[in-house]
C-alpha positions as CSV (number, residue, x, y, z in Angstrom):
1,X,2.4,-40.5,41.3
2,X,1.8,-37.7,43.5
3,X,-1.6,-35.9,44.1
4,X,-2.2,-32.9,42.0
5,X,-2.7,-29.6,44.4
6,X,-4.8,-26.8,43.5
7,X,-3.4,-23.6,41.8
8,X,-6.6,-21.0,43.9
9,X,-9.2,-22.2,46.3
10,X,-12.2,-19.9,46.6
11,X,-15.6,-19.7,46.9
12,X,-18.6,-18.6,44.3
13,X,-21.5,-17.4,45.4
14,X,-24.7,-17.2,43.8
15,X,-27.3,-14.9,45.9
16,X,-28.1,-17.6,49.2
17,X,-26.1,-20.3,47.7
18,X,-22.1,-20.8,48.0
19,X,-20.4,-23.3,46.4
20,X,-16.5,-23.9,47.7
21,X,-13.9,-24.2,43.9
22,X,-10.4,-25.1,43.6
23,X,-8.2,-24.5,40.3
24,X,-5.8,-27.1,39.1
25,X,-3.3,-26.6,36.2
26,X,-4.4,-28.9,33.1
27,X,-1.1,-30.2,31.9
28,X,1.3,-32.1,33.7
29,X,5.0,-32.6,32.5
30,X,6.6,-36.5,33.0
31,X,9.1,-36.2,29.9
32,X,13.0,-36.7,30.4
33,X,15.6,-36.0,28.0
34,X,17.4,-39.2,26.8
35,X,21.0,-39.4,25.3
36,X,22.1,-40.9,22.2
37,X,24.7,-43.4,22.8
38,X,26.9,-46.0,20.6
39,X,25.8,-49.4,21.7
40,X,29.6,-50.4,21.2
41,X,31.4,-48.3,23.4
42,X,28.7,-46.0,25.3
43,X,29.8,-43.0,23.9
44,X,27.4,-40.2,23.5
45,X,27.0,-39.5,19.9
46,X,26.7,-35.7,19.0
47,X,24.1,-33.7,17.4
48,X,26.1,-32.0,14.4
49,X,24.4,-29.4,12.2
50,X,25.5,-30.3,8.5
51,X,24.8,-29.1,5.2
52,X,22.8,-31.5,3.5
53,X,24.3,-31.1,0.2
54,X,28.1,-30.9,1.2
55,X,28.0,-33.3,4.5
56,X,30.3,-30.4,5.5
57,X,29.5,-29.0,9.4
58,X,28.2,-25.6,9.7
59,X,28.9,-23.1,12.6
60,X,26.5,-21.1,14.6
61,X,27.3,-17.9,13.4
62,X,26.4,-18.9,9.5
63,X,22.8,-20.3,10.2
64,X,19.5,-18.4,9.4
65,X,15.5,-19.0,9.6
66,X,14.2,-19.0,6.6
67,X,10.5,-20.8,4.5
68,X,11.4,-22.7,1.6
């Protein structure tokens, strides 16, 4: 895993006394994306949008937000 580097270096100062600061960001991102696949033929299997009271597909163009 590789070393986290600072975002800023700099220095704060208080009257006689310096004291040297470096920023690092607070989240770091080690997710992929994995594929569904058929174990029988290693096919990717699709992400359909369907109507869960017809089992009928659904385009694009006929989907809304909405709070139930």
């Amino acid at each position: 895993m590789p070393q986290p580097r600072p975002i800023w270096k700099g220095h704060i100062s208080f009257g006689l006394v310096t004291m040297p600061v470096e920023l690092y960001s607070a989240e770091a991102r080690t997710e992929f994306n994995l594929r569904m696949i058929d174990s029988r033929n290693t096919a990717r299997v699709q992400y359909n949008r369907v109507n869960a009271e017809t089992g009928e597909e659904v385009p694009w163009s006929q989907i809304v937000k909405g709070y139930e």
